[in-house]
Structures are given as C-alpha cells and as structure tokens.
BALOBA-1460 file (C-alpha; in Angstrom, 3 decimals):
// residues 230
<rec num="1" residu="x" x="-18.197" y="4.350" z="16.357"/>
<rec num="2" residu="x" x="-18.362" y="0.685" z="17.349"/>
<rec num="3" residu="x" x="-15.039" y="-0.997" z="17.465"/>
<rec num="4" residu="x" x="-15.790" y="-3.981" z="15.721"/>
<rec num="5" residu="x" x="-16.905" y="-2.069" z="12.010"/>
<rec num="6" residu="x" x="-14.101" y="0.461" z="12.815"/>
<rec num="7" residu="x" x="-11.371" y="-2.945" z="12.842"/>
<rec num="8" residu="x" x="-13.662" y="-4.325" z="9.803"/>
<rec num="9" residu="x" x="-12.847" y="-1.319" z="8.006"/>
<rec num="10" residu="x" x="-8.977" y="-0.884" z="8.220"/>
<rec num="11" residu="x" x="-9.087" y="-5.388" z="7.300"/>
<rec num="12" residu="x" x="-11.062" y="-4.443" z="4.229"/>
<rec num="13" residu="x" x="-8.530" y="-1.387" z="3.235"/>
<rec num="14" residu="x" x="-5.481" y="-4.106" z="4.094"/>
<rec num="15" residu="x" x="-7.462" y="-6.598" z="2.075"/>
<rec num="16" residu="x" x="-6.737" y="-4.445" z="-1.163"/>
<rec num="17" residu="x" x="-3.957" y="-3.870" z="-0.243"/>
<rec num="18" residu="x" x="-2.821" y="-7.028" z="-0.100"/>
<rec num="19" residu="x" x="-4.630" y="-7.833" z="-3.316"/>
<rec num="20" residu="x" x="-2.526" y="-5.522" z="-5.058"/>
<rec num="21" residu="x" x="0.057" y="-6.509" z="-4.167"/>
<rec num="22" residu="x" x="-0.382" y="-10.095" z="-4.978"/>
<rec num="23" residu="x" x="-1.722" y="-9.451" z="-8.495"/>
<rec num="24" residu="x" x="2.269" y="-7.625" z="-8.555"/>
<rec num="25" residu="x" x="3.861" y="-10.329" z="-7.258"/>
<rec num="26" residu="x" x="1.235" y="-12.701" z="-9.816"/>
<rec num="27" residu="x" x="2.317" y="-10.988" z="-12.825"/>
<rec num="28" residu="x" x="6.147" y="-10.485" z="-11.653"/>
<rec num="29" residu="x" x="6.452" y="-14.189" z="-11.304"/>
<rec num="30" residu="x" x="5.013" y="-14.793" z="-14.955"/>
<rec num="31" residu="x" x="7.589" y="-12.525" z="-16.167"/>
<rec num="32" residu="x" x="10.597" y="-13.448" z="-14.155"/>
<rec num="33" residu="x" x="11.233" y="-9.870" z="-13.710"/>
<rec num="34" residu="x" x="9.271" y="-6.917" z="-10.765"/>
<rec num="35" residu="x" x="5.777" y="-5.730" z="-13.086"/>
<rec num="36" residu="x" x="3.923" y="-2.422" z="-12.064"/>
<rec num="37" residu="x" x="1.137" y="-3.423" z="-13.583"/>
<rec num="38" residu="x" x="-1.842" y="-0.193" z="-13.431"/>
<rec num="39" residu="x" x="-4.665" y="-2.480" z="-11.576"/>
<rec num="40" residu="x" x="-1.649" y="-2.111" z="-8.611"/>
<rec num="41" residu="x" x="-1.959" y="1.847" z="-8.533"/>
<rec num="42" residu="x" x="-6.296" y="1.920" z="-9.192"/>
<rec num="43" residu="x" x="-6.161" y="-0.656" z="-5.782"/>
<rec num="44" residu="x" x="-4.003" y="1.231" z="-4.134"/>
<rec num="45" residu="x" x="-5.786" y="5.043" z="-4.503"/>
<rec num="46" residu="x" x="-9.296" y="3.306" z="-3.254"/>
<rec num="47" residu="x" x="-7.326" y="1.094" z="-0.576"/>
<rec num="48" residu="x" x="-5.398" y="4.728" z="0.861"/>
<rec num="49" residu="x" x="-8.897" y="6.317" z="1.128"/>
<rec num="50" residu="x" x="-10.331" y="3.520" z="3.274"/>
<rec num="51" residu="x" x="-6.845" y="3.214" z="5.119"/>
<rec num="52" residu="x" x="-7.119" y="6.818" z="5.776"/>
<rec num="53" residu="x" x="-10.564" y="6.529" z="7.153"/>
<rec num="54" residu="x" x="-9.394" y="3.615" z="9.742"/>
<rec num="55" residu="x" x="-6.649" y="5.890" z="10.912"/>
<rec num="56" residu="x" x="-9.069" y="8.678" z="11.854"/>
<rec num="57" residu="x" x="-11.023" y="6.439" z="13.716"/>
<rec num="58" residu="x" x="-8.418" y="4.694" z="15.278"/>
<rec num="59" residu="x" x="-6.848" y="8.253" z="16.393"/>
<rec num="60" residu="x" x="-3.477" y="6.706" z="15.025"/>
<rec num="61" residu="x" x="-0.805" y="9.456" z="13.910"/>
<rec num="62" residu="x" x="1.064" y="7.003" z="12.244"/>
<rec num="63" residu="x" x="-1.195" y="5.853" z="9.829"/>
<rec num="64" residu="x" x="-2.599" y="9.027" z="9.097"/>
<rec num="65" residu="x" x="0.825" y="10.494" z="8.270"/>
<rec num="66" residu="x" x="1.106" y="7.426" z="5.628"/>
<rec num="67" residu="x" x="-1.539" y="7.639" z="3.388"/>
<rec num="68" residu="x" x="-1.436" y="11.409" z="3.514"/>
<rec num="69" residu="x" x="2.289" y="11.252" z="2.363"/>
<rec num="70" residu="x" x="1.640" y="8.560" z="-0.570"/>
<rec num="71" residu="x" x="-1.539" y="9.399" z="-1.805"/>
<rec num="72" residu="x" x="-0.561" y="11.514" z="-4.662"/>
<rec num="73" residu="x" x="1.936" y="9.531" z="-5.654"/>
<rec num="74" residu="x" x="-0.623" y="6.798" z="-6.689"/>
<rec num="75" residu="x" x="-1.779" y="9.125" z="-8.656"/>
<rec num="76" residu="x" x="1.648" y="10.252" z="-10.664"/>
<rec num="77" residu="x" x="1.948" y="6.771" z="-10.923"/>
<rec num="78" residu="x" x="-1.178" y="6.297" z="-13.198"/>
<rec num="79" residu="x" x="-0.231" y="9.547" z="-14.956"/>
<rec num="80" residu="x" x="2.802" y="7.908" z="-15.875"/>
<rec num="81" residu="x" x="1.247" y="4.498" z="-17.057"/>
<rec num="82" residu="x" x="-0.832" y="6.638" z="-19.017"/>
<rec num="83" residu="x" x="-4.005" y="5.376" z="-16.872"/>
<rec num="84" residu="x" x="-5.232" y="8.342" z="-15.081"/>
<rec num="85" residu="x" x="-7.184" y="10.071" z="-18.195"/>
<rec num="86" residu="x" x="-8.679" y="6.418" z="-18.755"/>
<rec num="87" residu="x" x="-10.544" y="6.686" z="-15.515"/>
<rec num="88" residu="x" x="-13.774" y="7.871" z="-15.311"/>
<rec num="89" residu="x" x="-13.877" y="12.086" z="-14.854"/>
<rec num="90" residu="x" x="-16.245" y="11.885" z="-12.030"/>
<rec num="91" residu="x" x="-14.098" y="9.234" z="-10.221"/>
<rec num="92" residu="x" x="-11.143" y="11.451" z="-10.918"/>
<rec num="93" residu="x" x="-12.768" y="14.658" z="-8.912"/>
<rec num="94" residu="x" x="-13.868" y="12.482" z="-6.121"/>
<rec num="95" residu="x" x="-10.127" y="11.111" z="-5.660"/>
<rec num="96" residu="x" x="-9.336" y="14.810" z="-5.565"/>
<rec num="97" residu="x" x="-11.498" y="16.119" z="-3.563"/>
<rec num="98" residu="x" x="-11.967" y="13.076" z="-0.380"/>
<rec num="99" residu="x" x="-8.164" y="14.806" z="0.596"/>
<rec num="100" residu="x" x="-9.587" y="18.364" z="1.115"/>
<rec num="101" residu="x" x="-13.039" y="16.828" z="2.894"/>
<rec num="102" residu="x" x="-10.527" y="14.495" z="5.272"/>
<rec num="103" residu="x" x="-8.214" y="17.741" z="6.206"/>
<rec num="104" residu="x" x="-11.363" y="19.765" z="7.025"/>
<rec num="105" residu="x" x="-12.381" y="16.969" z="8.963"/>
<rec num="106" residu="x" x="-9.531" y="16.549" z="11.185"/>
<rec num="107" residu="x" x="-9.736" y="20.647" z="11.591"/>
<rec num="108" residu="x" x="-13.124" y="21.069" z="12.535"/>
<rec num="109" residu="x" x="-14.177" y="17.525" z="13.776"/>
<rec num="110" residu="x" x="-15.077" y="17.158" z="17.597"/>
<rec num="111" residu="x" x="-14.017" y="13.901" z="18.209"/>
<rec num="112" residu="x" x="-12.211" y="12.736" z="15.864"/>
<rec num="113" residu="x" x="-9.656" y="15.654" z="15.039"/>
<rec num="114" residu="x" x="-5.632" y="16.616" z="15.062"/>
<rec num="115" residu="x" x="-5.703" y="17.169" z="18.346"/>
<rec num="116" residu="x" x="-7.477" y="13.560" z="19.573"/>
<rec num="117" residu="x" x="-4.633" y="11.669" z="16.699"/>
<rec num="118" residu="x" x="-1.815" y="12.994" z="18.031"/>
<rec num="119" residu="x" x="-2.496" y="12.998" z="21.941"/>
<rec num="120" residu="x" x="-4.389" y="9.753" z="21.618"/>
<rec num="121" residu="x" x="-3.721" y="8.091" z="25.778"/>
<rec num="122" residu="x" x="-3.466" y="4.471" z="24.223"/>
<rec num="123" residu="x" x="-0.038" y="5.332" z="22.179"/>
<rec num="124" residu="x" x="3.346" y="6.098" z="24.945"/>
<rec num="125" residu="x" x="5.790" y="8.461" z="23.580"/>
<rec num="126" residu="x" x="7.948" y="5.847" z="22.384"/>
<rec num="127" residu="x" x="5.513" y="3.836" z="20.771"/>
<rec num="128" residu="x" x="4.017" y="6.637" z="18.869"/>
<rec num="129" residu="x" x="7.723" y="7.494" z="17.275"/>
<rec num="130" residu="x" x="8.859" y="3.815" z="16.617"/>
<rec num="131" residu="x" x="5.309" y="3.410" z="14.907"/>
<rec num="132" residu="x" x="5.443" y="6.952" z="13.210"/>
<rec num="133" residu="x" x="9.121" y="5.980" z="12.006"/>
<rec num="134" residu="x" x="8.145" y="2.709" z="10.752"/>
<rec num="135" residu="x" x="5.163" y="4.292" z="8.617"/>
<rec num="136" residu="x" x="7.468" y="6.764" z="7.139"/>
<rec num="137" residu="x" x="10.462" y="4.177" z="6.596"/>
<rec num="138" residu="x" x="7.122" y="1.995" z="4.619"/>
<rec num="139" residu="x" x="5.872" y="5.025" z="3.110"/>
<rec num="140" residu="x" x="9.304" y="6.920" z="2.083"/>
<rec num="141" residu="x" x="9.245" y="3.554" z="-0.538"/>
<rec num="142" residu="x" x="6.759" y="4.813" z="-2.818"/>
<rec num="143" residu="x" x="8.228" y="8.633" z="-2.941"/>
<rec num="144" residu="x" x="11.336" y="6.818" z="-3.958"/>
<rec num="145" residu="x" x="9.152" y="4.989" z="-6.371"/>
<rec num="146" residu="x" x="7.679" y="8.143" z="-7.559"/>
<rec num="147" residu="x" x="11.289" y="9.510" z="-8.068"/>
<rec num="148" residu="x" x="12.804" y="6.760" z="-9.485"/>
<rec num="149" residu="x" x="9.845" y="6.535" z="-11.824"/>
<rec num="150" residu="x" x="10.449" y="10.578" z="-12.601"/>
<rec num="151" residu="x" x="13.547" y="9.718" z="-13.819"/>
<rec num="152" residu="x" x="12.915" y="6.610" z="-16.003"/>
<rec num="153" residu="x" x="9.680" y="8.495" z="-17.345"/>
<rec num="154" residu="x" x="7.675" y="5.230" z="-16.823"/>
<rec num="155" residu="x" x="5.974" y="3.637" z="-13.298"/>
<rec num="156" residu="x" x="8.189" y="1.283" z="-12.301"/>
<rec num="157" residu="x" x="8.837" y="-0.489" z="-8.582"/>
<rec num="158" residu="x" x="12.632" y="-0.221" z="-8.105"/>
<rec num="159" residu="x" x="14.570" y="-2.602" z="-5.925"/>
<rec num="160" residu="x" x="15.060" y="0.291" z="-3.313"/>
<rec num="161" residu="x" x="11.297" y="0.039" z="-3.063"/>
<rec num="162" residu="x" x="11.433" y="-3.533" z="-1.803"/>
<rec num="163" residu="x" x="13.946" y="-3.198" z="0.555"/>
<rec num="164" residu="x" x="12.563" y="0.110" z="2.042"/>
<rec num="165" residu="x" x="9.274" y="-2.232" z="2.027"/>
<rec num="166" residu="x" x="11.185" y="-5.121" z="4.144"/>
<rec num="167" residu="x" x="11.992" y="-2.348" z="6.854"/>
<rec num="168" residu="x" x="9.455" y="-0.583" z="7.440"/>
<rec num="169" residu="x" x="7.160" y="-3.594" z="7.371"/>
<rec num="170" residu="x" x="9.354" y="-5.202" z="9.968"/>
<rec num="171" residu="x" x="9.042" y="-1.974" z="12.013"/>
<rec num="172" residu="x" x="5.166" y="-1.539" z="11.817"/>
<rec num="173" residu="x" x="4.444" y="-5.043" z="12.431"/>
<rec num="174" residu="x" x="6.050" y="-4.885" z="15.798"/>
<rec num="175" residu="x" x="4.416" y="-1.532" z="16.723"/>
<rec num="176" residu="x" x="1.235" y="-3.371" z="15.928"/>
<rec num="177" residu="x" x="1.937" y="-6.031" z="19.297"/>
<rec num="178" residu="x" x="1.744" y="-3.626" z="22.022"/>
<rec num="179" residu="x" x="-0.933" y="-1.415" z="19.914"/>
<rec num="180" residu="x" x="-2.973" y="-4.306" z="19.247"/>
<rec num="181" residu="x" x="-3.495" y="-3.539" z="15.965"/>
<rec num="182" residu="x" x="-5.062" y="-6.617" z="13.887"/>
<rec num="183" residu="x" x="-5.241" y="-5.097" z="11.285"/>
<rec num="184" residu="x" x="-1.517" y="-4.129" z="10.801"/>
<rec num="185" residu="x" x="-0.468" y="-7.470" z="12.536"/>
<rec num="186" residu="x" x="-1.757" y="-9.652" z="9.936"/>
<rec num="187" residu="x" x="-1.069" y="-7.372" z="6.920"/>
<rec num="188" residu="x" x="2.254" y="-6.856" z="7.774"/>
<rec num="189" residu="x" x="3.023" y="-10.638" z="8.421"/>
<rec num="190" residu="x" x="1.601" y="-11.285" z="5.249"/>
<rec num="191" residu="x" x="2.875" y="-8.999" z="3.134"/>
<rec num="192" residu="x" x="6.785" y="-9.775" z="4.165"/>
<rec num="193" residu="x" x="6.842" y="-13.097" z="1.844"/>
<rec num="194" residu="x" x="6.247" y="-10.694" z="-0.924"/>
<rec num="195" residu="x" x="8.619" y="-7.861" z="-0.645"/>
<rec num="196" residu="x" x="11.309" y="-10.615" z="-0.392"/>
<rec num="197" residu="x" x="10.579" y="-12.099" z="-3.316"/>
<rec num="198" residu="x" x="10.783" y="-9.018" z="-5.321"/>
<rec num="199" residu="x" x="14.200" y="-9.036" z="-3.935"/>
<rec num="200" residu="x" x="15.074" y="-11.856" z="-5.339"/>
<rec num="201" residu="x" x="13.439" y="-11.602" z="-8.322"/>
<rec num="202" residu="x" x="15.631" y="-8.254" z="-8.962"/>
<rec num="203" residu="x" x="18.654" y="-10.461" z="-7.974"/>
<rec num="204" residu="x" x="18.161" y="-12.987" z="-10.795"/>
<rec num="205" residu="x" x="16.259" y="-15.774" z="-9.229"/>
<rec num="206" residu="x" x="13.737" y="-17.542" z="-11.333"/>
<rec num="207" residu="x" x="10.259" y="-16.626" z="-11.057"/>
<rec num="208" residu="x" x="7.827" y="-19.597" z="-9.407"/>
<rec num="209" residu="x" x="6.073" y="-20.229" z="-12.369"/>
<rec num="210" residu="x" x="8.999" y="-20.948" z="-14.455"/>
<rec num="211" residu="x" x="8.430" y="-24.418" z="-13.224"/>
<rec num="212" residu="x" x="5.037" y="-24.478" z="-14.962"/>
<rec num="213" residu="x" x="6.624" y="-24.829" z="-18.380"/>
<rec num="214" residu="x" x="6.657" y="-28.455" z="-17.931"/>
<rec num="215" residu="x" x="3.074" y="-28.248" z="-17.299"/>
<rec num="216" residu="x" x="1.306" y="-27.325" z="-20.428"/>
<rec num="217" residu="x" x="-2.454" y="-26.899" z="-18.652"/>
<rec num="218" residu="x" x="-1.206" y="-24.994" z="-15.914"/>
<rec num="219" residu="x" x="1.175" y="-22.924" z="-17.550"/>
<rec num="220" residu="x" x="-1.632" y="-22.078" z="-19.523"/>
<rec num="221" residu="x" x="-4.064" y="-20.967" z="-17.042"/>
<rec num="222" residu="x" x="-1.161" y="-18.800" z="-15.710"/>
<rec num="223" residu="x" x="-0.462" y="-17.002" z="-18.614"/>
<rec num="224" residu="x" x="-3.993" y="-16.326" z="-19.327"/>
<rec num="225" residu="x" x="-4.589" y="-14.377" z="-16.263"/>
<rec num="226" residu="x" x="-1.354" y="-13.051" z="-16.092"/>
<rec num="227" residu="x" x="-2.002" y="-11.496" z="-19.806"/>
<rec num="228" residu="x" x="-5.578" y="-10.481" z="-17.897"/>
<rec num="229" residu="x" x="-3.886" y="-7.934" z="-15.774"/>
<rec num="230" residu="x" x="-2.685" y="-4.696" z="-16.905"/>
C-alpha cells in the first residue's frame, strides 16, 4: 500500500486521539479537577480501530499489541458511564465484530500477517522490546483505569493513569527516532503537556481557566462548551 496514505492513516487515528484527549484536559480544566467525560471513550473505540489498521500496515508489533490490549476496555468504560446502550445497535456489532475480522486477517493474510509484524527487518531486537515495553507501560494505564474504575463502579481516569501515561509516552516517543515513526513522534510530543497537567491537577493546582473568572465573556464561552461535552 503506498506509504504516504499508510502514514496519513496512523496521523488521522493520532489526530483523535489527541482530540480526546484535549476535550479531557478542556473539561478537566473547567472543573479544576481530572473529567472522564464519555465523548473521550466514543473517540477513543473509533481512534483504536484506525490505530490498529496503521499497525498492520506498518508491520509494527508494538502497536498492534496496544490497541489489541485496550480495546475492550473502551468499551467497559462506556458500560460504566452508562453510554454503551445509547449507541446505535448496528454501530455496537460493528465495534464487535472489526476485532474478529482483524485476527483473521493477521492469520490468513499474505502480506500483511503475524508472521511479517513480528519478524518485520526494519525493527533490531532491541528496538522491537524497548518499543513493545513502552506500548505496554502506555497501554497497562487504561487496564489500571479499567480496574480502578471496577472498583469505584464509575469511569474515572485515576492519577496512576497519568503517570503510567508520562512513562510510557516518554518511552514510545524515543522508539519513534530510530523507527521513524511520524506519526508516534509528534503524538507523543504532543500529548506529554497533557498527562502532566492531569498530574497536577490531581495534586491541587488550579485549573487554567480559573483565571477566566475575571473575564466575564470568556469565562462564558468556556463554560458553554465545557457544559457541551459529556
């Protein structure tokens, strides 16, 4: 497949990703306090699938492994936020049923299969088990999520889930320089600002648009998408 709609892909599946994650960081601000607002988990189901797709194509183990490991979890998630009946029912068996079609895929596929991901020439050794640790450091965050959120009975994003963010981030990001991965480069450099704030936001420091207050208009036209966003 050419290159260039193959790299177009995985920016458009980091693109949502990165959406969701700054609609999070959006409302979390408003509130002074880490949101899981559901828009996050609906982004992040369609955003996996795409991801998914790029890591086939790319014959890259490690992002395979991730969105295999944490695609169900977006869906507990929406269970739990009482979202996932709200969703249309054909949507719902498509989300179900892409896993099956991408397993069969790998299994039977002729060039793009389990065999060309995991002996892919391009990725040494080394850099296949930094990378592969670094996806499962980034995606071990949302099965603590999902077990945190077990336990609280409600979707929630846990300040475990920001710092396990920070890590693996850190780690992916510098598996993406000798991979020359674009994709991963620039999500992964953008996405650090945002897992750091969460941080702080869990450690008691004021959201951004506290500030606003003195700004009627503004503060306005904050609150009115924030309240937007569910």
């Amino acid at each position: 497949m050419n290159s260039y709609l193959v790299i177009s892909l995985g920016f458009f599946a980091q693109l949502l990703f990165f959406a969701r994650t700054i609609i999070q960081w959006f409302k979390s601000e408003k509130a002074g306090e880490v949101i899981s607002p559901v828009i996050f988990w609906q982004i992040s189901l369609l955003a996996s699938v795409i991801m998914l797709t790029y890591g086939i194509l790319r014959n890259d183990f490690s992002i395979v492994l991730g969105q295999i490991l944490v695609y169900s979890v977006y869906i507990r998630n929406l269970q739990l936020k009482n979202a996932w009946k709200k969703i249309h029912f054909l949507f719902r068996i498509l989300v179900i049923i892409i896993p099956v079609i991408y397993v069969l895929w790998l299994i039977f596929g002729e060039k793009y299969n389990f065999s060309s991901i995991l002996k892919n020439e391009d990725v040494p050794l080394y850099l296949l088990i930094w990378g592969t640790a670094g996806q499962v450091i980034f995606t071990s965050r949302f099965l603590y999520q999902w077990i945190y959120s077990e336990f609280k009975n409600d979707s929630v994003l846990p300040l475990g889930f920001w710092i396990l963010s920070t890590i693996g981030s850190l780690m992916i990001f510098t598996y993406s320089i000798p991979r020359m991965d674009p994709v991963l480069f620039v999500a992964h450099s953008l996405g650090f600002f945002i897992y750091t704030r969460n941080i702080l936001l869990y450690y008691g420091k004021r959201g951004l648009f506290s500030r606003l207050a003195k700004i009627p208009l503004l503060d306005k036209l904050v609150t009115k998408i924030s309240d937007r966003i569910r």
